[in-house]
C-alpha positions as CSV (number, residue, x, y, z in Angstrom):
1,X,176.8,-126.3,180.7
2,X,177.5,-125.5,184.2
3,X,179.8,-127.4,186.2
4,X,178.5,-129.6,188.6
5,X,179.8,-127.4,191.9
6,X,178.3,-124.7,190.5
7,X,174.9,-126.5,190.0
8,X,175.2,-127.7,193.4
9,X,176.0,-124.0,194.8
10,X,173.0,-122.8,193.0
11,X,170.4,-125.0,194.8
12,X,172.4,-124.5,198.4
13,X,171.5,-120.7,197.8
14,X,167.7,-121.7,197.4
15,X,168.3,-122.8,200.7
16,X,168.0,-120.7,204.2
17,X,170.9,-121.0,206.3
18,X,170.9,-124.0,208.8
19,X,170.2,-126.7,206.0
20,X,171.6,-129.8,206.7
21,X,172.5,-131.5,202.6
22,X,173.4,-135.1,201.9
23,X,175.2,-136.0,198.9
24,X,172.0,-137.7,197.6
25,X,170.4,-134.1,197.6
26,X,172.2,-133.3,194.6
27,X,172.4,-136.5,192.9
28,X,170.7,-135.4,189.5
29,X,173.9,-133.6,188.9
30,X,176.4,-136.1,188.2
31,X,177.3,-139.4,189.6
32,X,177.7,-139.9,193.1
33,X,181.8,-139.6,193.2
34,X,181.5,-136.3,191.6
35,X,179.0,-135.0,193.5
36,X,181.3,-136.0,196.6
37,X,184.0,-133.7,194.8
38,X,182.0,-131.1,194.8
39,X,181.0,-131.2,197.9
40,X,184.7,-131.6,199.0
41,X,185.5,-128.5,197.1
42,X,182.5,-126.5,198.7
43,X,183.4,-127.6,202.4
44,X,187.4,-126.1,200.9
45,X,185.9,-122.9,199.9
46,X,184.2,-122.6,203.3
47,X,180.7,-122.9,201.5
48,X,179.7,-126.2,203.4
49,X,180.4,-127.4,206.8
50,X,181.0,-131.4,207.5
51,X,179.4,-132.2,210.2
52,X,179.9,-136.4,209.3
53,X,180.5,-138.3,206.9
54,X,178.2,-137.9,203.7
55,X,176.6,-134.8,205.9
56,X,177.1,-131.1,205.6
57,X,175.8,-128.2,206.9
58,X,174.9,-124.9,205.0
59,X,176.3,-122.9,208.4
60,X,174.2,-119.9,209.8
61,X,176.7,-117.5,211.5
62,X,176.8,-115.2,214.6
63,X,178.4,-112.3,214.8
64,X,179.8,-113.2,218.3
65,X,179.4,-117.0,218.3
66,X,180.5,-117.6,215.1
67,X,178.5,-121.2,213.0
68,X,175.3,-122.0,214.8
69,X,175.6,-126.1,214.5
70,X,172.5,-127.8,214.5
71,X,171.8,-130.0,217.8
72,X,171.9,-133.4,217.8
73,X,168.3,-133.9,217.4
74,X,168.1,-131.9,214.0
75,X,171.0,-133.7,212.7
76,X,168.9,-137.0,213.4
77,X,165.1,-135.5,212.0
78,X,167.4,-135.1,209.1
79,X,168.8,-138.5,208.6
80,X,165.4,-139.8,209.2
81,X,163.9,-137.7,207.0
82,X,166.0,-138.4,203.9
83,X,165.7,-142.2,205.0
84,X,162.0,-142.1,205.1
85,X,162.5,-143.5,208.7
86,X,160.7,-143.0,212.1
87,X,162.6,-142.3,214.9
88,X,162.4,-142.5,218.8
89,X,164.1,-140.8,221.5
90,X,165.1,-142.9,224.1
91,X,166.8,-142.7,227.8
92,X,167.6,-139.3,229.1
93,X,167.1,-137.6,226.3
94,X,163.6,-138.9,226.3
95,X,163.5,-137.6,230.1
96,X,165.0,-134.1,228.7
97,X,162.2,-133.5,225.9
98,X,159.8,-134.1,228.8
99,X,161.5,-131.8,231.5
100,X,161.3,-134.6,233.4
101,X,165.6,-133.9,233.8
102,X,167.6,-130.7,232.7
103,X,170.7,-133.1,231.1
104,X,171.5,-132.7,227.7
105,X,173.0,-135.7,226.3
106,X,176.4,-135.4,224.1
107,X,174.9,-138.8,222.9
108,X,171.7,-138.8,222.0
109,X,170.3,-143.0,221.2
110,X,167.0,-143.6,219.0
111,X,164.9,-146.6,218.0
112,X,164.2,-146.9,214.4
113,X,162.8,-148.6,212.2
114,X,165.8,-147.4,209.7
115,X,168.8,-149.1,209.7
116,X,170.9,-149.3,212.6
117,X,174.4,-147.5,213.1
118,X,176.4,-144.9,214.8
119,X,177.3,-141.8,213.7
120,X,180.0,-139.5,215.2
121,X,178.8,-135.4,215.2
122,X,181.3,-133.4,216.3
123,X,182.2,-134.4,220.3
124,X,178.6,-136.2,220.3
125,X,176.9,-139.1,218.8
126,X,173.8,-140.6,217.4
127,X,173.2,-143.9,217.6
128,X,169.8,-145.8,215.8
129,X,168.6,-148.8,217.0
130,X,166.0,-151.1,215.7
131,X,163.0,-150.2,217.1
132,X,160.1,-153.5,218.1
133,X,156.9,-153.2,215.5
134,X,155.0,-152.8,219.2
135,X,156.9,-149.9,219.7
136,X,156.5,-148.0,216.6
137,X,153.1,-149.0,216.6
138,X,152.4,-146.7,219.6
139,X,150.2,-143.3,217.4
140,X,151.1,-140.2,220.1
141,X,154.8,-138.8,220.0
142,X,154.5,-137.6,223.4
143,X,153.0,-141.0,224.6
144,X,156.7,-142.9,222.8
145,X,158.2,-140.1,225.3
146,X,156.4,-141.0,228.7
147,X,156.9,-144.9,228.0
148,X,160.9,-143.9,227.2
149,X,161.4,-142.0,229.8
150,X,159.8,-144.1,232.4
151,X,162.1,-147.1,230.9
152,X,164.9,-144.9,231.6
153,X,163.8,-143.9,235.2
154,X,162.9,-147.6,236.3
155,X,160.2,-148.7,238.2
156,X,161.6,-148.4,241.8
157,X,163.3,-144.8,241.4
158,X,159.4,-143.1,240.7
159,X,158.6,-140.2,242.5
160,X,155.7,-138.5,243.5
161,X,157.1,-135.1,241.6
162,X,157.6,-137.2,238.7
163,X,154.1,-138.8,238.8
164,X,152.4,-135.4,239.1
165,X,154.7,-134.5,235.7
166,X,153.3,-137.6,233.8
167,X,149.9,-136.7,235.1
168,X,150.3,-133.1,233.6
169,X,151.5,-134.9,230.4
170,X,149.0,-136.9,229.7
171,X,146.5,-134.2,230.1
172,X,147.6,-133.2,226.6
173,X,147.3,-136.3,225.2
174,X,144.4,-137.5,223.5
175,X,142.1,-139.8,224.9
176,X,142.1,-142.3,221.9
177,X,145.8,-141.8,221.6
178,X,145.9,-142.5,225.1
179,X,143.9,-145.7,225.2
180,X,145.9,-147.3,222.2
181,X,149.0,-146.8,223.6
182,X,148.6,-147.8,227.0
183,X,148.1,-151.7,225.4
184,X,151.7,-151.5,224.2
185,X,153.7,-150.5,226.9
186,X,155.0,-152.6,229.6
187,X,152.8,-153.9,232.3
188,X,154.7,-151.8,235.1
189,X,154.4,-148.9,233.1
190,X,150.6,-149.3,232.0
191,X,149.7,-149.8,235.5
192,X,151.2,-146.4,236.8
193,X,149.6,-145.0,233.5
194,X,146.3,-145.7,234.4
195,X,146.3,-144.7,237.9
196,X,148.0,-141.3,237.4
């Protein structure tokens, strides 16, 4: 019988480099404190990287850089994923994903419909908050993103160059997609929708 490190070392190997493992990833092979161990001893043996509490990081290394960490938007794909959660960016990191601004936020917020809580990634954080029903009801990812990042931007600080960006957005955007979510955003924000 194998021990339950080395069970646990055997399916990070199945792995490609850059996996980001929670403790409940390996829970088949013994109960949860011993799992923890074993995770404890693998982060020791330079194996795994904590990036959090209860989240490690199989690292991918660079001959010059040394570990290639995962951004902050990975880390949170992954919580969301193993919590069977959607997520939402929100604020300037909304206005990032659009290239609506070059700012890279060391703290990144999201609505969810997940639970809601903070968690501290090396010099950065990601915070989930409880997303309306309105809100996740919205079908187009992109859409979620234009609504965000326009909440972020506020009504009175809109810009012609900005406008012409949304415009060029919602080119991509299906026109179904389009017409549902326009209903459940904002009033301000519908009306500029509809006239760009």
């Amino acid at each position: 019988m194998q021990s339950i490190e080395k069970q646990i070392l055997k399916s990070i190997y199945n792995h490609k480099r850059g996996k980001i493992f929670f403790p409940d990833n390996f829970y088949k092979y013994g109960s949860s404190t011993a799992v923890r161990q074993a995770l404890s001893r693998l982060e020791d043996k330079e194996v795994l990287q904590r990036l959090a509490r209860g989240i490690y990081l199989f690292p991918k290394k660079h001959k010059v850089l040394g570990i290639l960490y995962p951004t902050l938007e990975e880390v949170a794909i992954a919580i969301a994923k193993r919590d069977k959660a959607r997520i939402i960016p929100t604020g300037i990191y909304a206005l990032n994903k659009l290239g609506l601004s070059t700012q890279v936020p060391m703290n990144v917020v999201y609505l969810t419909d997940g639970s809601p809580r903070k968690i501290m990634v090396g010099k950065g954080s990601i915070k989930f908050k409880r997303a309306s029903a309105k809100l996740l009801s919205v079908r187009n990812e992109k859409m979620i993103l234009i609504i965000q990042a326009l909440k972020q931007i506020k009504k009175d600080n809109i810009t012609k160059d900005i406008l012409q960006r949304i415009a060029e957005l919602l080119i991509t955007v299906p026109k179904e997609d389009t017409k549902h979510d326009i209903k459940l955003a904002p009033t301000w924000i519908r009306d500029i929708l509809q006239t760009v």
